[in-house]
N, C-alpha and C positions, 0 to 999 in steps of 0.2 A: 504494500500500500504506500503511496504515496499521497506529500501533500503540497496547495498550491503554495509556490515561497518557501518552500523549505526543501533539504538536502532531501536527496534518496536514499541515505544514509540512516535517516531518521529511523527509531524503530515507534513503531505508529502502534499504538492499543488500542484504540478507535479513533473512529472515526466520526461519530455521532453521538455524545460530544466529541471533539478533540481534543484526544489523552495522548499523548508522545514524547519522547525522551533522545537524547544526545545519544547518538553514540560516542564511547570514549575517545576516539582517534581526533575528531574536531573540538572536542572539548581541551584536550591536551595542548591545544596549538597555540593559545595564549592568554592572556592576561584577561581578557571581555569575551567572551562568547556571541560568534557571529548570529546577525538576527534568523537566518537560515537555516540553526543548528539549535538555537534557542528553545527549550523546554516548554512545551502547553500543555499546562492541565486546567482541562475545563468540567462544569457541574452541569452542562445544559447548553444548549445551540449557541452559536455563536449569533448574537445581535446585530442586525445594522442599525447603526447610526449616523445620521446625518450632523455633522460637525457645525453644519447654520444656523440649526434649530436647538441645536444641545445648549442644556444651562445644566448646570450646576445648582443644588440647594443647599443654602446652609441654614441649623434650625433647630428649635430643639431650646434649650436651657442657654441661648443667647440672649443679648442686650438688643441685638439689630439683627433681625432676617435675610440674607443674603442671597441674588438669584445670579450667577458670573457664566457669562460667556468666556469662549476660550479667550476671545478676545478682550476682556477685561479681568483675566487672571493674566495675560502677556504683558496688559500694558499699567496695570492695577498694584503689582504686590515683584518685590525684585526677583529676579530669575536665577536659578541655582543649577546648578549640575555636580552630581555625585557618581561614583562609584558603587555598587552594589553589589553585592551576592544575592540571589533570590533561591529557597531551595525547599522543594514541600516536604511537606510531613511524614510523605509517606514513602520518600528515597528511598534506596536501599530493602525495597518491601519484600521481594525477591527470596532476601535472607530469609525473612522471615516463615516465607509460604514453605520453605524448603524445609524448616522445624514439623509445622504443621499447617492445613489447609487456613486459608482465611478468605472465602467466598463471598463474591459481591463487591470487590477494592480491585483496582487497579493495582498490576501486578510489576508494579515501578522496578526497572535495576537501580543502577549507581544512575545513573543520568539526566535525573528529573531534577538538575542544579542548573546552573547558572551566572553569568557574570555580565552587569554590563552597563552603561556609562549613560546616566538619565538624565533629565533635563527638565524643569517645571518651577513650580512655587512651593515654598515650606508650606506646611498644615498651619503649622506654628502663627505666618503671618495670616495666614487668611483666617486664621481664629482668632486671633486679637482685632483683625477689625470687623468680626461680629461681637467681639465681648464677650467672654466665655462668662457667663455665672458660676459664683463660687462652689454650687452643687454641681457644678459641671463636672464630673468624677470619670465619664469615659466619654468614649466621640465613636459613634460608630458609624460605618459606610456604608452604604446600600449601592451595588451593578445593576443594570435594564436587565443583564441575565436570569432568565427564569429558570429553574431547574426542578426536574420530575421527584427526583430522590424524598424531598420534601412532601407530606400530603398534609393540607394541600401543596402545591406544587410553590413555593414561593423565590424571588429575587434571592442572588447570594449576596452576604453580607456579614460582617462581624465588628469588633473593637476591639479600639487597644485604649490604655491609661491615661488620662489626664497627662501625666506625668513624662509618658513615650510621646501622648503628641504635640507636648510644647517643646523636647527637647532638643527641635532643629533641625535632626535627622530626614524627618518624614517627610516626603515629597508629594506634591501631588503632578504628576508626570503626562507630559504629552511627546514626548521624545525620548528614543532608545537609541544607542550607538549613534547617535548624529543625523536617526532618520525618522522622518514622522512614524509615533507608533502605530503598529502595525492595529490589523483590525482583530487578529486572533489574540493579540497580547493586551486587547484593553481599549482603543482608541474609542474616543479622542482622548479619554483622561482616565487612567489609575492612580490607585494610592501606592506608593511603594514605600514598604515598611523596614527600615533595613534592619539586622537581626532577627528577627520573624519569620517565623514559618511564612510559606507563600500566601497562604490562602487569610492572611488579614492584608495585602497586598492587591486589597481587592479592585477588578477591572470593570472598564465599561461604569464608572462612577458616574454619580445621578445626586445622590445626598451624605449632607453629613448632619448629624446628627446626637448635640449636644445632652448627656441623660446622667442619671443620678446613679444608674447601673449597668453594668455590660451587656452587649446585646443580647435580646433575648432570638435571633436568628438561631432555625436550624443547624446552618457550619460552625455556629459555635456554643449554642447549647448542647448541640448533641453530637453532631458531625464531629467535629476535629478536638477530639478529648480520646487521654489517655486513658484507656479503662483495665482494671483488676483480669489479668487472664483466664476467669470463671467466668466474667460475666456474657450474656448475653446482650450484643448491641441492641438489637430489638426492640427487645424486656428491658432495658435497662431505663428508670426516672429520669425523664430531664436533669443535666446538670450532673449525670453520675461522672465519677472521674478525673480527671485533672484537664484544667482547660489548656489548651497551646497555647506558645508565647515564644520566647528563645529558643532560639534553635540550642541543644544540645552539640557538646563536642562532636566531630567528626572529621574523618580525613577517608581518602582513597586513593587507591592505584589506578592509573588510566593507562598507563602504558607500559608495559606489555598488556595488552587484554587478555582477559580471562579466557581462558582455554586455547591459547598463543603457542605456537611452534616459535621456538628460538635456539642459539646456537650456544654448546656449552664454552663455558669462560665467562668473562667478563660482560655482564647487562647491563643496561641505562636502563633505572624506573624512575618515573615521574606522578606526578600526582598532587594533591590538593589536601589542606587543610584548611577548616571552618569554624567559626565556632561565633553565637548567637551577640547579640546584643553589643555590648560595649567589649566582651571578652575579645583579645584576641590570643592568633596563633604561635606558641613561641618555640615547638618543639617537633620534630616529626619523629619517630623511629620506624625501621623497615629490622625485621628477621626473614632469615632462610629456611630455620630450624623449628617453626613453632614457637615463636618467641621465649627459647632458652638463652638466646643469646643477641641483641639488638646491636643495631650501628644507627646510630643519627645522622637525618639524612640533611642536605642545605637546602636551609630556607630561602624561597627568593625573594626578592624586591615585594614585599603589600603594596598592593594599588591602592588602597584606601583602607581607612579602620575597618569599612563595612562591607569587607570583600573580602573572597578567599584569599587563602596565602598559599603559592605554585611550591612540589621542592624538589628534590631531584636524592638520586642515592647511585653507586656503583656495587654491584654485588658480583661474589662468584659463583657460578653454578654448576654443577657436575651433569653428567650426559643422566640422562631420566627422568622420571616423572617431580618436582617442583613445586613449592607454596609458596609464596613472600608476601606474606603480612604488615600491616603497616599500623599506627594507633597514632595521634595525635595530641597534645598537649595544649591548654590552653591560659592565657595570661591569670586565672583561678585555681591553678594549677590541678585543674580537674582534665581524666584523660579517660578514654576510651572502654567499657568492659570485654574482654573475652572473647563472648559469642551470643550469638542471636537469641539463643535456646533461651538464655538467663534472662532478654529483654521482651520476649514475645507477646503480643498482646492483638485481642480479636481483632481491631481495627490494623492495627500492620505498623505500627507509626512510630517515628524515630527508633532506627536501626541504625544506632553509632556504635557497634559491636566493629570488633577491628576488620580493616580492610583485609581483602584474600583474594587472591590471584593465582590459578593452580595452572604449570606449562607443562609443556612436553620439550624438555631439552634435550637436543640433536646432538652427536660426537660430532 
C-alpha cells in the first residue's frame, strides 16, 4: 500500500484512517524527518479544510473570547519556530503484541516517531491575550476530526496543564520543515506539544478551551491511559488508569534493521535517544552480549531541548546469529527496563523496554 506524499517505503497499517510509520533507513538519515517519511497516526478520516473559512476559537474560562484566522495569528501574536520530537504512545507496540495478543490497536514498530522543524505562534501568547482566569487549570483542544472509536462517534481532543501551556514550548503550528502543513498532519493548524505523547499534539485544531479540569474527551479519559495488565479496556470506568503526558525514557536502533544480513567484524549502529518533557538525553549504551557487558555509544549534536538526540557506536561481531541492545539514559537519571514482558499493558502503550536488533552475520 501506498500513500499520496509519502515514501513507498512507508509501512502503511491503514488506510482508513491513516495509520503509518517510518521505516528505519529514512529515519536514520538525519537530524528532522522528511515530511514524506513523517509518521501518521490518525482516529478517523482525514478532514478537509478550507484554510479561508477556518477560525480558530478561543473560550472557555477567559476574560475575552477569541475567533483568529490564520491570518491574524500570522500577523497578530510573534512567530516562532522550534524543533520537535513528536512520538505516540503506542511506539514500539510490536514489543508488546509479541509478549501477548493486544486486539483492536495499531500494531506500531519503532517508527511511529519523528523529528521536525515547526513554525507558528506560542499557546502561551494567544492565551494571554484572551486572559486566562485564575481557575483556568487546563486548556484543552478540540480537531474537525470525527472519529468512530468513540460512541457516540465524537471530535479528537485532549489537554494539557495550565502550567505546560504557559510554559513557551507549545506551538500552535501551521508549518512543518519549511512547508505548508500538510493536510494529513493537521492543516491548517495543530497544536504541537513538545514532550508529549502525540496525541495531545492535536491536528486539524478548531478550539481551545479554557476549564477548571482536564478534558473530559474520549483520547483522554479513556483512550490514551495506562491501564493495570488485568484490566479490561472495555469494562474499564472512565478515568481508570494513569492518564498520558511525558513521554517516558526511550532510545532505538535504526541501523542495522532488524533482521539485517551484515558482514562479521566491525558494524556502525546508529540510532536515537528521547526522553519526555524538559528531560533530556545524556547517555546511550549498546551490548552484544545481552547487556553483561555495555560500551557507551557518542552522542550527537541535540537539535533542540525538545528533540531527539542521534548516537552512533562501533561494535564487533562474530560470523552468526546476533543481538545488540541499546537503553538510554536521561538528564533524571532514569533509564530504560529490560523487557517488554515486565511493561505490558492491554492498550500497548509506552514500550521503552531496551532497544533489540537481532542479525545474521556473514564470514
Amino acid at each position: 500500500m501506498s500513500l499520496p506524499g509519502k515514501r513507498a517505503d512507508m509501512i502503511v497499517h491503514q488506510t482508513e484512517p491513516i495509520n503509518a510509520e517510518s521505516a528505519p533507513a529514512p529515519l536514520a538519515a538525519g537530524d528532522l524527518t522528511a515530511l514524506d517519511t513523517f509518521y501518521v497516526r490518525s482516529h478517523g478520516p482525514t478532514p478537509s479544510v478550507q484554510s479561508g473559512s477556518w477560525r480558530l476559537g478561543v473560550g472557555g474560562l477567559v476574560g475575552r473570547e477569541l475567533s483568529l484566522s490564520l491570518a491574524d495569528l500570522r500577523s497578530g501574536f510573534p512567530q516562532r519556530t522550534l524543533i520537535a520530537t513528536l512520538q505516540c504512545a503506542g511506539n514500539r507496540r510490536q514489543g508488546f503484541i509479541a509478549v501477548r495478543e493486544i486486539p483492536g490497536e495499531v500494531p506500531w514498530g519503532p517508527g511511529a516517531t519523528g523529528t521536525a522543524r515547526w513554525r507558528g505562534v506560542a499557546l502561551a501568547d494567544v492565551l494571554r491575550a484572551a486572559g486566562l482566569h485564575d481557575g483556568a487549570r487546563h486548556l484543552e483542544f478540540l480537531g474537525c476530526d470525527t472519529s468512530p472509536e468513540s460512541d457516540p462517534p465524537q471530535p479528537f481532543g485532549g489537554s494539557i496543564s495550565r502550567q505546560k501551556a504557559l510554559a513557551g514550548e507549545v506551538l500552535l503550528a501551521w508549518e512543518m520543515n519549511g512547508e505548508a502543513l500538510p493536510a494529513m498532519h493537521g492543516a491548517p493548524l495543530r497544536v504541537v506539544v513538545p514532550g508529549y505523547i502525540g496525541a495531545r499534539s492535536v491536528k486539524w485544531l478548531t478550539q481551545i478551551t479554557a476549564q477548571a479540569e482536564p478534558s473530559d474527551n474520549f483520547f483522554q479519559a479513556r483512550a490514551y491511559r495506562l491501564l493495570p495488565a488485568g484490566v479490561d479496556p472495555d469494562a474499564a470506568p472512565t478515568g481508570t488508569g494513569v492518564q498520558l503526558g511525558s513521554v517516558a525514557v526511550n532510545a532505538d536502533i535504526l541501523d542495522p534493521a532488524d533482521g539485517a544480513s551484515v558482514i562479521a567484524g566491525r558494524l556502525s549502529v546508529r540510532g536515537y535517544g528521547f526522553a519526555g518533557d524538559d528531560r533530556r538525553i545524556v547517555r546511550v549504551d549498546v551490548s552484544t552480549d545481552g547487556g553483561a557487558v555495555w560500551q557507551q555509544a557518542q552522542l550527537l549534536d541535540e537539535p533542540s531541548r525538545w528533540s531527539w538526540r542521534r548516537w552512533r557506536a562501533d561494535v564487533e561481531l562474530p560470523a552468526g546469529p546476533a543481538e545488540i541492545v541499546a537503553r538510554a539514559w536521561d538528564s533524571a537519571a532514569g533509564s530504560q527496563p529490560r523487557d517488554a514482558a515486565q511493561l505490558w499493558n492491554p492498550k500497548g502503550y509506552v514500550n521503552n523496554s531496551w532497544a533489540r536488533v537481532r542479525l545474521n552475520v556473514e564470514p
